[in-house]
C-alpha positions in Angstrom: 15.0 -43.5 -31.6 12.2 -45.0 -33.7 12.5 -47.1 -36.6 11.0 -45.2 -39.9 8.4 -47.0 -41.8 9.6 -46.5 -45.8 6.8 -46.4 -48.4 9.5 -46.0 -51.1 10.5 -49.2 -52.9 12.9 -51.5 -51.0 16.5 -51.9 -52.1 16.0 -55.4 -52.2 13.5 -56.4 -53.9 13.5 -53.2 -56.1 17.3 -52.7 -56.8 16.5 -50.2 -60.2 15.2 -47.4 -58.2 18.7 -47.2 -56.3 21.1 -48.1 -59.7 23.9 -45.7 -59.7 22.1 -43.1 -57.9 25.4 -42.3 -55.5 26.8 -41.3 -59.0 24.4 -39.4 -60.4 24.3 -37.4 -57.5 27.7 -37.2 -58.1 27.2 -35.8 -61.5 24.2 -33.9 -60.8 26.3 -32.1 -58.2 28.8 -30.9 -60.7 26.1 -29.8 -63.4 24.5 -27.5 -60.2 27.7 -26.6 -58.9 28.5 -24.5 -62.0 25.0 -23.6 -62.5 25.3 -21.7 -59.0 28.8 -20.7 -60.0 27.5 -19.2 -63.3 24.5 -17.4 -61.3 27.0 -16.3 -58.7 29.3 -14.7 -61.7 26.1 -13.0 -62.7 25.3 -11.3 -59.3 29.1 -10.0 -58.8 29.1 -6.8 -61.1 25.7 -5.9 -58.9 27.2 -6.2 -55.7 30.1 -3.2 -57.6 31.9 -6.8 -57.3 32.2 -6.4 -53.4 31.0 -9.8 -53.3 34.3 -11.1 -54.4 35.5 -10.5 -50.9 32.7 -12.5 -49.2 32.5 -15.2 -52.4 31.9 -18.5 -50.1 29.0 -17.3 -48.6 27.6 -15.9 -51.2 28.2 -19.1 -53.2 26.4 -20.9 -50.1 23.7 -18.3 -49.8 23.1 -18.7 -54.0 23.2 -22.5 -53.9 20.8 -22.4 -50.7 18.2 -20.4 -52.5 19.2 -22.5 -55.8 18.3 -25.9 -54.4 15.2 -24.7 -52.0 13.5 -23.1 -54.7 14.3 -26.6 -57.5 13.6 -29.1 -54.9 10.3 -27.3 -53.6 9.3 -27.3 -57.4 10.1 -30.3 -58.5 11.5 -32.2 -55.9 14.8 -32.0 -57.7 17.7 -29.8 -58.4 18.1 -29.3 -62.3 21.4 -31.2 -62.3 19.1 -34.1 -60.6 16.4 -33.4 -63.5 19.5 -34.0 -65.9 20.2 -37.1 -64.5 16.9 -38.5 -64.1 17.0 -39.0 -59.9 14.5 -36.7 -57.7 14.0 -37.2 -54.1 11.2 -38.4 -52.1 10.0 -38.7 -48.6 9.7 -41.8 -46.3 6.1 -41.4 -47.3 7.1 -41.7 -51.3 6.3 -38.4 -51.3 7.7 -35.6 -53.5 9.2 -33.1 -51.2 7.4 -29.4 -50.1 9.0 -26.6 -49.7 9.5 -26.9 -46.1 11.4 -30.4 -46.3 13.1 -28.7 -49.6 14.3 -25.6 -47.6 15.5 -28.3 -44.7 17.1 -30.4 -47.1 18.8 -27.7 -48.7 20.1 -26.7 -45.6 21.4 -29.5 -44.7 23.1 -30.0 -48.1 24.4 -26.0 -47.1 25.9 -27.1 -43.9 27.6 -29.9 -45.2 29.4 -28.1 -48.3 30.3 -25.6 -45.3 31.5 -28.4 -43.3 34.0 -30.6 -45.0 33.9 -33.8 -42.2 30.4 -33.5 -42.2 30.1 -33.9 -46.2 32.8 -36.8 -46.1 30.7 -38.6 -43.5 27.4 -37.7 -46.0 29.3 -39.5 -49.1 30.6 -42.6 -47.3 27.1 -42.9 -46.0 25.6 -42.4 -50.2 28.7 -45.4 -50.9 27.5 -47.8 -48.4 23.8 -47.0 -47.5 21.6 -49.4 -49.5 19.5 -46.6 -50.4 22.4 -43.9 -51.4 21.1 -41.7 -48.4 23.6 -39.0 -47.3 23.5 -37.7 -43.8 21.0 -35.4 -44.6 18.4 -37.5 -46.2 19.0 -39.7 -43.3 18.0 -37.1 -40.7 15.2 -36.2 -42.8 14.1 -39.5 -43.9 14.4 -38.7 -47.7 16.0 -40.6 -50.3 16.6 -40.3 -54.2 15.4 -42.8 -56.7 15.5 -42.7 -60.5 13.1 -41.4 -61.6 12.1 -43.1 -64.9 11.8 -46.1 -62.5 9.0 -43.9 -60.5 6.8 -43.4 -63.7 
């Protein structure tokens, strides 16, 4: 396995692109989780509300679509927008659609996967970059973004 060469700004010596970013992940994940809850109350009465019996995946298939479609624009979801974090390659690099769609699947497998997300949120506690499994297969991260411009 090869090391990857970061051209995003080093924990170390650039601490304020990394401040509290595990928490407003955190808090951007609540502000999309209704979001995709609200847009999933939305589609039910067009489904002649048959979608209440397969409601997890439609909530999964919603929230995939959700955070490609935010994250391939711009290179955040609008919960991450809210809380002023967006993510970026290895490169420094806002995302494209393909990493977005990767990314967001990722995300999708995790929430589907409850040992998986655990293990994504102890790495975002302990990583010195707040990378979840995910953005560590990838090579993503999220920074602040006020510290970006």
């Amino acid at each position: 396995m090869t090391e990857t060469t970061w051209h995003t700004p080093d924990p170390d010596t650039q601490p304020d692109f990394y401040a509290d970013v595990p928490l407003k992940r955190f808090l951007a994940w609540v502000v999309d989780s209704v979001l995709v809850t609200v847009i999933c109350v939305l589609i039910l009465p067009f489904t002649a509300f048959t979608g209440l019996f397969f409601l997890p995946m439609l909530f999964l298939s919603v929230g995939l679509i959700y955070r490609t479609a935010t994250i391939a624009k711009g290179s955040a979801t609008w919960g991450m927008r809210l809380m002023a974090i967006e993510f970026r390659s290895a490169s420094g690099q806002r995302l494209d659609a393909a990493t977005a769609f990767l990314h967001s699947l990722g995300f999708t497998f995790s929430c589907a996967v409850p040992l998986v997300q655990l293990t994504s949120i102890l790495l975002m506690m302990v990583g010195p970059r707040g990378q979840g499994l995910t953005d560590h297969v990838l090579a993503t991260v999220a920074v602040n973004r006020r510290a970006t411009s």
